[in-house]
C-alpha positions, -999 to +999 in steps of 0.1 A: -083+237+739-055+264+732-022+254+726+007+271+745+032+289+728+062+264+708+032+236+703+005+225+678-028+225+688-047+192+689-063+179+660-103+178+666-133+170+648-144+205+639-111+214+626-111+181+603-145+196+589-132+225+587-104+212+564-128+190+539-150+219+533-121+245+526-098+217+510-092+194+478-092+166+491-117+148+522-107+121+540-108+096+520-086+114+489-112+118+465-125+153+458-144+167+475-154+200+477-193+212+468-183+248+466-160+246+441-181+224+422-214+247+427-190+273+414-180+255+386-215+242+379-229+278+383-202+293+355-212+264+329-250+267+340-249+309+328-230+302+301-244+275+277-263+292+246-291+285+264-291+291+304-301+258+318-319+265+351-319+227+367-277+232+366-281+267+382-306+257+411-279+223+411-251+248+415-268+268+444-278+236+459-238+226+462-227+260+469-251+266+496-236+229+510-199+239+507-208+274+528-229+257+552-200+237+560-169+258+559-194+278+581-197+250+605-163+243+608-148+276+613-169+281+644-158+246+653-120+259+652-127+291+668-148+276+701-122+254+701-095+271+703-110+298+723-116+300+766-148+297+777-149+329+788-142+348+757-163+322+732-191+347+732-169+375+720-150+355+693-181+341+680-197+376+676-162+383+655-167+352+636-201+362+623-194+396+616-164+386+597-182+358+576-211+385+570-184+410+556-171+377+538-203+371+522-215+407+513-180+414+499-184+391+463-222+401+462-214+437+461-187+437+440-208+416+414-233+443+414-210+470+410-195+451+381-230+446+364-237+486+371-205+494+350-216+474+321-199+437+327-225+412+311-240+387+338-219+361+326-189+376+327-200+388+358-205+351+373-171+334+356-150+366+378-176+362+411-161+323+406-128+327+397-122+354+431-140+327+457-126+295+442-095+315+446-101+322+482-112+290+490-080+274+476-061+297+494-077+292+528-075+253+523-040+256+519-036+274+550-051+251+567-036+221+552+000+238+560-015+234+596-024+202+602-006+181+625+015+154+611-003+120+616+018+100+637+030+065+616+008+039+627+018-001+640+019-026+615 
């Protein structure tokens, strides 16, 4: 469902998602965010005197949750708010722009280790550029979400 021009688009399930996964806070106002904790987890796991690799395969496990669902509910917000006519298109953009969105940090982390940056160092900046893009996105969004209407006592 598109909204016309001068009004907000309905609220809907995928866009909620959408919101926890890219957000600080879930429904219920506790944290709740498994890629920035993966992230967090995978910085401390490369960086104790001794690597622990239960906290790194941990880390992965909760990054790998927080992309699956900021995954699933961008594609909720763009079928959504798309025609059915042009859903195929906009998906196609959609996965080439999370593609580009996931090579991006993966590349740049190798060029960084080619130029001499220890694998730590490399990690702790690889964390610090995506938890910052993930807090900027979920900030975005939350600056779009409809006002909840005040609910009868």
């Amino acid at each position: 469902m598109t909204a016309t021009k001068g009004e907000q688009p309905e609220s809907s399930p995928a866009k909620a998602a959408a919101i926890r996964a890219f957000c600080c806070y879930g429904g219920d106002g506790f944290l709740d965010h498994q890629l920035l904790v993966g992230l967090v987890l995978l910085v401390t796991a490369v960086r104790l005197s001794t690597p622990s690799l239960a906290l790194f395969l941990i880390s992965g496990a909760l990054i790998g949750a927080g992309a699956g669902a900021v995954f699933k509910g961008t594609t909720g917000l763009v079928l959504d708010g798309t025609a059915p006519e042009n859903r195929v298109a906009m998906t196609a953009e959609l996965l080439i722009a999370l593609f580009v969105g996931l090579s991006v940090p993966v590349v740049g982390a190798g060029v960084a280790l080619d130029q001499g940056a220890s694998a730590p160092n490399t990690v702790l900046g690889f964390a610090i550029l995506v938890g910052l893009g993930v807090a900027a996105a979920g900030w975005g969004l939350l600056g779009r979400r409809p006002k909840s209407s005040p609910q009868a006592a």
